[in-house]
C-alpha positions as a Markdown table, in Angstrom:
| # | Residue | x | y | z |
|---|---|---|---|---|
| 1 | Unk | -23.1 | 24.7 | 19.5 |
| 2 | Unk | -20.9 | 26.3 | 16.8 |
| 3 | Unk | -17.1 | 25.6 | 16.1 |
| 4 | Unk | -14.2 | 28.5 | 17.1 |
| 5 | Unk | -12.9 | 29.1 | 13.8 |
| 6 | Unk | -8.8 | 30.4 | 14.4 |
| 7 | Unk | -6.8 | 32.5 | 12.1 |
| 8 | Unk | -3.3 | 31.8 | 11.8 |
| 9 | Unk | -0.7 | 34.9 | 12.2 |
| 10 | Unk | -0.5 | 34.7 | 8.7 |
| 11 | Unk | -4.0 | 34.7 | 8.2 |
| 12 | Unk | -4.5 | 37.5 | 10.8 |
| 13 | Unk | -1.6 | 39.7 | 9.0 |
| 14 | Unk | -3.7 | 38.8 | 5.6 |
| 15 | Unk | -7.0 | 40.0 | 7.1 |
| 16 | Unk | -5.6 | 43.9 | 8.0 |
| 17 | Unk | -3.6 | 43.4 | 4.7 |
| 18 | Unk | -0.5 | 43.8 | 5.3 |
| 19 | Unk | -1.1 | 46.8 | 8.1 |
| 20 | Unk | -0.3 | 44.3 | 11.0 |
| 21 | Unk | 2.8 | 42.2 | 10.0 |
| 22 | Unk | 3.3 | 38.5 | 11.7 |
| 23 | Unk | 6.5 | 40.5 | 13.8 |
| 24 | Unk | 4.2 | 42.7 | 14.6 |
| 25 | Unk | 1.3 | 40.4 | 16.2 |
| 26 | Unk | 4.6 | 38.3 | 17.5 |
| 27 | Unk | 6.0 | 41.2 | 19.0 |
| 28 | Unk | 2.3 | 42.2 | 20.7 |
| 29 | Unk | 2.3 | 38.4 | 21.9 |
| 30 | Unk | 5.5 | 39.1 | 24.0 |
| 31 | Unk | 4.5 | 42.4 | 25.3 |
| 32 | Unk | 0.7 | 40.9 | 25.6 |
| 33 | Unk | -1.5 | 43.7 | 24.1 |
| 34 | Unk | -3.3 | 43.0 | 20.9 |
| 35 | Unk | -5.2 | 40.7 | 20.3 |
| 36 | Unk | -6.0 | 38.2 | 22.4 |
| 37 | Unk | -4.7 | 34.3 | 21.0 |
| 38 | Unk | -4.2 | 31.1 | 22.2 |
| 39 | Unk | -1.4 | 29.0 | 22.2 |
| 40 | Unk | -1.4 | 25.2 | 21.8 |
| 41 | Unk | 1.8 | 23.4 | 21.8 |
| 42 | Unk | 4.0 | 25.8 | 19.4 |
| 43 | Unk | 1.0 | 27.1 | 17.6 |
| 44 | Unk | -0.6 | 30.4 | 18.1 |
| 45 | Unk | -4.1 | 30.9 | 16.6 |
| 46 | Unk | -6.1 | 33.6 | 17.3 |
| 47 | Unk | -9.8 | 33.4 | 17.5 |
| 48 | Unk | -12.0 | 35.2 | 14.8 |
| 49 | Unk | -14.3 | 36.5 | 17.5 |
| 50 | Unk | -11.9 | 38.3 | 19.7 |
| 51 | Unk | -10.4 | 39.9 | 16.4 |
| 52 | Unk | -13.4 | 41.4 | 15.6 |
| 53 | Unk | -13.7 | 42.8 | 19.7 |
| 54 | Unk | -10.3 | 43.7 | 18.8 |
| 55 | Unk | -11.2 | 45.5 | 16.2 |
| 56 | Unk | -14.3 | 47.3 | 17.7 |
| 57 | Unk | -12.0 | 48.1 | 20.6 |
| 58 | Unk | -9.6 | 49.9 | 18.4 |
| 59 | Unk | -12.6 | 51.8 | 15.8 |
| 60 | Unk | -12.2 | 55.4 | 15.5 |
| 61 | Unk | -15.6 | 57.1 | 15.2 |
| 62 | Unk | -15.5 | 60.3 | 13.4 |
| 63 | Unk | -18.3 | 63.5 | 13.7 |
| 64 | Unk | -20.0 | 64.3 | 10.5 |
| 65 | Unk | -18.3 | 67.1 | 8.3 |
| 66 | Unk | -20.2 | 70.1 | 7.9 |
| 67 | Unk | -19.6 | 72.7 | 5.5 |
| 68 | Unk | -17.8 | 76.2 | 6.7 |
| 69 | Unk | -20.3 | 78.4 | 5.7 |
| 70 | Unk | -23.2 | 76.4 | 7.5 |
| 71 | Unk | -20.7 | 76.1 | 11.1 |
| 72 | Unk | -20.6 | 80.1 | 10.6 |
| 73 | Unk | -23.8 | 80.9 | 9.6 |
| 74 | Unk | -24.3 | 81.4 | 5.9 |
| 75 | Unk | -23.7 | 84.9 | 5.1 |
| 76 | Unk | -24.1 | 84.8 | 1.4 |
C-alpha cells in the first residue's frame, strides 16, 4: 500500500507558481470549492492526488488551429 503524500498551502501555492496564492486556497477553504484538503488539528494539507483531479477538472482543451485559407477553401 503506498503512503498519501500532502502538500502544504505553501507548497500547493508553489506548485501553480504563484497563480493560486495561500489567501486564495484559504479563502476557497471557507467557501469550500477548490480543492479538496484535509484538516488535522490546525493543519491543512492537501493531498497530491486530489490536486491533480483538481487540476484535470479544471483543464481547458483547445481544437486544433487551422489555417484561414484551408477553413475557406484555398483559392490561390
Amino acid at each position: 500500500m503506498s503512503e498519501t503524500k500532502f502538500l502544504t498551502p505553501e507548497e500547493v501555492s508553489d506548485r501553480y507558481r504563484g497563480g493560486v496564492s495561500v489567501g486564495t486556497l484559504r479563502n476557497w477553504r471557507a467557501m469550500r470549492i477548490g480543492p479538496s484538503f484535509v484538516k488535522i488539528g490546525k493543519a491543512v494539507l492537501y493531498p497530491i492526488e486530489e490536486l491533480e483531479a483538481w487540476d484535470e477538472r479544471n483543464r481547458v482543451h483547445c481544437r486544433a488551429f487551422k489555417r484561414l485559407n484551408e477553413r475557406v477553401g484555398d483559392q490561390t
